[in-house]
N, C-alpha and C positions, 0 to 999 in steps of 0.2 A: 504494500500500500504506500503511496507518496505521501511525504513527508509536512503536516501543514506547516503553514508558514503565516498565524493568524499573528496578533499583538501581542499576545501574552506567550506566546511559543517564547521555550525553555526557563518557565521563573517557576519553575516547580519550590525553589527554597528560596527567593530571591521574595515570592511576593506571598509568603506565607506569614500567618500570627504566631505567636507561640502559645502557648500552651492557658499561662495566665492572661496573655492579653485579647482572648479571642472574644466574640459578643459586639455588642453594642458598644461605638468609639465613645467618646468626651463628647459633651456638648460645647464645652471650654473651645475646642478644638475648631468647630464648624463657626462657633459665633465670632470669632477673635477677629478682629479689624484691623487691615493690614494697611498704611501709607503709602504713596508712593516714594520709594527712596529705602525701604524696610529693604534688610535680609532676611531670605528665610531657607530654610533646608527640606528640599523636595522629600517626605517623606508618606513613600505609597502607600495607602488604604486598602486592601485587596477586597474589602469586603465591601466599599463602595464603587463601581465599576463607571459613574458616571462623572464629569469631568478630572477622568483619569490620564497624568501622562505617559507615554511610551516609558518604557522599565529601563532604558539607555540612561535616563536622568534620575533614577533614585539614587538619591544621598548626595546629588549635587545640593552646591549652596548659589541660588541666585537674586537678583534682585528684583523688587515690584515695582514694574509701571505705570500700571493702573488699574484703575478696574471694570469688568466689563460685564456687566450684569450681577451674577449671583459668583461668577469667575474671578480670577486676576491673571493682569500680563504678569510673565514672570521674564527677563532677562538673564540664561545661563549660559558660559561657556561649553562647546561643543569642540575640543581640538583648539582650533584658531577661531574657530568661527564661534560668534556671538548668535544666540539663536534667541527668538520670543516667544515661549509657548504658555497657552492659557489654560490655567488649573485652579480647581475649587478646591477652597479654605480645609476641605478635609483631609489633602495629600499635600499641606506645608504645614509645617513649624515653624516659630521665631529661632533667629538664627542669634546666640547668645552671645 
């Protein structure tokens, strides 16, 4: 059989919970208001699957643009390249 090649192909342990942390995330977490000009560190939700980014950028730290609905721009480095991808409050942290 060929091999899928969907988004989530190979995060078998990359986009898993552990053990104590699985269930229902923080509310802390989804409510938290981010500026433009914040850091914050991409961190993936697996168990919310909607404004989720590609799995290339977990545990980057980038910075917020703006924001665009219920989302925010986030600016990270990729290589050389500067990239902007848009992610909800659920898959970032404040960057300490």
């Amino acid at each position: 059989m060929p091999l899928s090649h969907g988004l989530r192909r190979k995060t078998r342990a990359l986009l898993r919970k552990g053990p104590r942390n699985r269930g229902k995330s923080r509310l802390s977490r989804i409510l938290y208001e981010y500026k433009p000009g914040d850091k914050v560190v991409i961190d993936i939700d697996p168990s919310i699957h909607k404004g989720m980014p590609h799995r290339r950028y977990q545990g980057k730290v980038g910075t917020i643009i703006a924001k665009r609905g219920r989302a925010y721009e986030v600016s990270v480095t990729q290589g050389d390249a500067l990239k902007e991808i848009i992610v909800r409050p659920e898959h970032l942290k404040p960057f300490a």
